[in-house]
Every structure is written in structure tokens, then in C-alpha cells.
BALOBA-1460 file (C-alpha; in Angstrom, 3 decimals):
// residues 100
<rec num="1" residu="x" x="151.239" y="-116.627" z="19.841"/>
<rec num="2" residu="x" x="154.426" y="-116.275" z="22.245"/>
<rec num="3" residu="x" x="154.720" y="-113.588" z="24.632"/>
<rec num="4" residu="x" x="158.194" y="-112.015" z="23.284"/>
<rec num="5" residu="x" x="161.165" y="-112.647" z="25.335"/>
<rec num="6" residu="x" x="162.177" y="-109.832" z="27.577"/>
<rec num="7" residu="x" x="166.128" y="-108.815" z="28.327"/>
<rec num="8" residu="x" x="167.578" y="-106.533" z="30.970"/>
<rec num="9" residu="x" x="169.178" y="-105.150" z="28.456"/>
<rec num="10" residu="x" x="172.088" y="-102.448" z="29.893"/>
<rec num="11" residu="x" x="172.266" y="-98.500" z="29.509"/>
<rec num="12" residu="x" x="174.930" y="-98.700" z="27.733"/>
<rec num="13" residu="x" x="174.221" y="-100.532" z="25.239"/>
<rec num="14" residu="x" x="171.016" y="-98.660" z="24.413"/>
<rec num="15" residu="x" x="172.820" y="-95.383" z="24.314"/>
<rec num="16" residu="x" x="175.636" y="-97.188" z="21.840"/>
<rec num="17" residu="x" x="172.537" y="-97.746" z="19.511"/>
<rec num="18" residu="x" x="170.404" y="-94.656" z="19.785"/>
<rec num="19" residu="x" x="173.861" y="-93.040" z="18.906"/>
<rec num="20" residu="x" x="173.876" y="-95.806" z="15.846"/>
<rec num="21" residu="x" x="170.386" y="-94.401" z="14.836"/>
<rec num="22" residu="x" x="171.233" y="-90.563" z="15.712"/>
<rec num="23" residu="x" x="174.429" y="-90.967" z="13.279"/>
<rec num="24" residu="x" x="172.460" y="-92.997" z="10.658"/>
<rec num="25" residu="x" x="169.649" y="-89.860" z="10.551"/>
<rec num="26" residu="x" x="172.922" y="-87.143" z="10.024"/>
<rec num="27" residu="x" x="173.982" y="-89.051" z="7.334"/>
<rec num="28" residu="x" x="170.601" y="-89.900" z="5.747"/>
<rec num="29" residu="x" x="170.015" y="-85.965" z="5.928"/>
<rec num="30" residu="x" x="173.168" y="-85.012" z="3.914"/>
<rec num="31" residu="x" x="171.425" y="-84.313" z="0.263"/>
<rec num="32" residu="x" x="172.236" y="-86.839" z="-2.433"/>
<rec num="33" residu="x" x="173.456" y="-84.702" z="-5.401"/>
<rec num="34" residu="x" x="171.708" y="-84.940" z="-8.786"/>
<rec num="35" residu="x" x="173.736" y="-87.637" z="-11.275"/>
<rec num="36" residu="x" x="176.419" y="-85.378" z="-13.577"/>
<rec num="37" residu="x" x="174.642" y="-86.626" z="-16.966"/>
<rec num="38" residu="x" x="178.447" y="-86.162" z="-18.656"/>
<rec num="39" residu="x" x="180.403" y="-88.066" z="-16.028"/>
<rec num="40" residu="x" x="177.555" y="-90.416" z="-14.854"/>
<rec num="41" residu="x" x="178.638" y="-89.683" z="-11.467"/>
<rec num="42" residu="x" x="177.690" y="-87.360" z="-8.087"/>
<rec num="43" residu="x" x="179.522" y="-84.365" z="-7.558"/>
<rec num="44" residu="x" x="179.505" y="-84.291" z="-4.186"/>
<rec num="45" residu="x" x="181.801" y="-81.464" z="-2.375"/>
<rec num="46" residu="x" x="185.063" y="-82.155" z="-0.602"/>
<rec num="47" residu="x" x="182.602" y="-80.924" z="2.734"/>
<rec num="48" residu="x" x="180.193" y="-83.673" z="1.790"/>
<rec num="49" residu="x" x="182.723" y="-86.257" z="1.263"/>
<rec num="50" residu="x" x="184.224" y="-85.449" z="4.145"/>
<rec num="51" residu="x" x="181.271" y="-85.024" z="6.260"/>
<rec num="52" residu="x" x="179.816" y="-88.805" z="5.400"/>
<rec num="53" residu="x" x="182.611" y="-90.602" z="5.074"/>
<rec num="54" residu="x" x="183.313" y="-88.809" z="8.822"/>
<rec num="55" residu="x" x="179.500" y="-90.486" z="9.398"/>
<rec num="56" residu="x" x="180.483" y="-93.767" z="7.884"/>
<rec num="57" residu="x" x="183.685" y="-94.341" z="10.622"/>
<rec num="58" residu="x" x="181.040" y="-93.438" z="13.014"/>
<rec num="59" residu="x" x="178.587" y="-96.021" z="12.365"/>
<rec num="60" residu="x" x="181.535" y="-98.438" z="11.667"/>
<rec num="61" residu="x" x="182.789" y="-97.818" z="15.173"/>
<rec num="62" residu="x" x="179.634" y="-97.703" z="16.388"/>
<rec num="63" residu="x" x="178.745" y="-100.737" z="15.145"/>
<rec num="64" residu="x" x="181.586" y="-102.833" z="16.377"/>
<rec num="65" residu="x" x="181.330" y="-101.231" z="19.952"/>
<rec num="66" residu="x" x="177.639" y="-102.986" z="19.971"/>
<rec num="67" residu="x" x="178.671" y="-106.072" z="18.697"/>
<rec num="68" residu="x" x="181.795" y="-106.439" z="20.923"/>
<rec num="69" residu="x" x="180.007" y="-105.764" z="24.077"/>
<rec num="70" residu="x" x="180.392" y="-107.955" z="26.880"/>
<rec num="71" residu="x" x="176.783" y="-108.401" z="27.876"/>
<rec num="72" residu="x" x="175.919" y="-110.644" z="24.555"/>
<rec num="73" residu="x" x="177.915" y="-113.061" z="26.843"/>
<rec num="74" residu="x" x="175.253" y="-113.175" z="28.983"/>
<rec num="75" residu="x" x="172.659" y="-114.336" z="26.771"/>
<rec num="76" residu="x" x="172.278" y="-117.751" z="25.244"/>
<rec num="77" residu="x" x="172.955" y="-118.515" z="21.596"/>
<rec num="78" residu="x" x="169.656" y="-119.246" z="20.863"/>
<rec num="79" residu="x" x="168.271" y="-115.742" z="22.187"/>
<rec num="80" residu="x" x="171.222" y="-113.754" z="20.209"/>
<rec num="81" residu="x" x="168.467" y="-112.920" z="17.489"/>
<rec num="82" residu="x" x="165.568" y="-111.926" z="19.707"/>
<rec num="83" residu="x" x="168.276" y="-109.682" z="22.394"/>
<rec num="84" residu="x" x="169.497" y="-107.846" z="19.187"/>
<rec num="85" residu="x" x="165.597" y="-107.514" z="17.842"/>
<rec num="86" residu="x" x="165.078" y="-105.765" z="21.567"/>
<rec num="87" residu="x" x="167.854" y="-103.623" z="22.049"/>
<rec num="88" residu="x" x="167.033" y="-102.078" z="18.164"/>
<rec num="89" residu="x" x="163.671" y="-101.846" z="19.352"/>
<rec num="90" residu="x" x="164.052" y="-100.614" z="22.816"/>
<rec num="91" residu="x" x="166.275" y="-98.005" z="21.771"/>
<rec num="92" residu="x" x="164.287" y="-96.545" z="18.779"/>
<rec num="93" residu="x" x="163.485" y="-93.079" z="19.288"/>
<rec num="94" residu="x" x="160.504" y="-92.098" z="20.817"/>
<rec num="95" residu="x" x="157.342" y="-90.635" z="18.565"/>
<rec num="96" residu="x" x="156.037" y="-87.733" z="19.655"/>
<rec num="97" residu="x" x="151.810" y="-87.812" z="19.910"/>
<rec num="98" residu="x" x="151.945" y="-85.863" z="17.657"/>
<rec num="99" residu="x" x="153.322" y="-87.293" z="14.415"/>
<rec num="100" residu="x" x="151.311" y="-91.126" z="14.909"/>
């Protein structure tokens, strides 16, 4: 098996994604509402609508900040998949001892 290719991946870009992943774990933590069986639909509060579609920008933004960086210029078109495998994985937060 290959040894996985390595990237000097910069700071910046990490901290771009491990904001990604800190914004995707607010809005994962907002609590879906139950389904209205009358309406068929959520009823979500104007604080919750506001709060993930204020989330939603974020990882839009986000998002297009990590794409758009200049360093993906660096790396070779063939290596585009594996760099953007690394810097998701490299930036993944930590697990404490504790919960493996």
C-alpha cells in the first residue's frame, strides 16, 4: 500500500476549516423541532431561523474562503483530491483520551 502523500499545508488554511467544522457543530446542535402533524412542517422560531440561516452564510463563506485560497495553486492537479483529504483531516479536532 502507498505511504499517503504529505502537504505543508498553511495555518491558515487549517484555521479556515476547523472554523468550517466549529460552525458545522453550532449548527448541528440547534434542536430540530418535532414535524407540526397539521401543517406537515417545522415550527422553528424566528431565533432559530435566524440563528442557522446566520450558520448557513457562515459555512457558505467559509467554504468559498477555502476553496479560493491561493495555496491550491501550489499543488498539482492530480494531488487536488489527496491536499483537500489532508487539510480535512489535519484540521479535525483533536479527541481527548478520554472519549476513544
Amino acid at each position: 500500500m502507498a505511504e499517503p502523500k504529505t502537504f505543508d499545508t498553511p495555518e491558515r488554511l487549517l484555521e479556515l476549516q476547523r472554523a468550517w467544522y466549529s460552525t458545522e457543530a453550532e449548527l448541528d446542535s440547534i434542536p430540530t423541532p418535532p414535524i407540526d402533524p397539521e401543517t406537515g412542517g417545522r415550527p422553528w422560531t424566528p431565533e432559530q431561523l435566524d440563528q442557522t440561516a446566520g450558520l448557513r452564510e457562515r459555512l457558505r463563506d467559509l467554504a468559498g474562503r477555502i476553496a479560493t485560497d491561493d495555496w491550491w495553486q501550489t499543488i498539482k492537479r492530480e494531488d487536488l483530491v489527496d491536499a483537500r483529504t489532508a487539510v480535512k483531516q489535519e484540521a479535525l479536532p483533536k479527541r481527548s483520551a478520554e472519549a476513544v
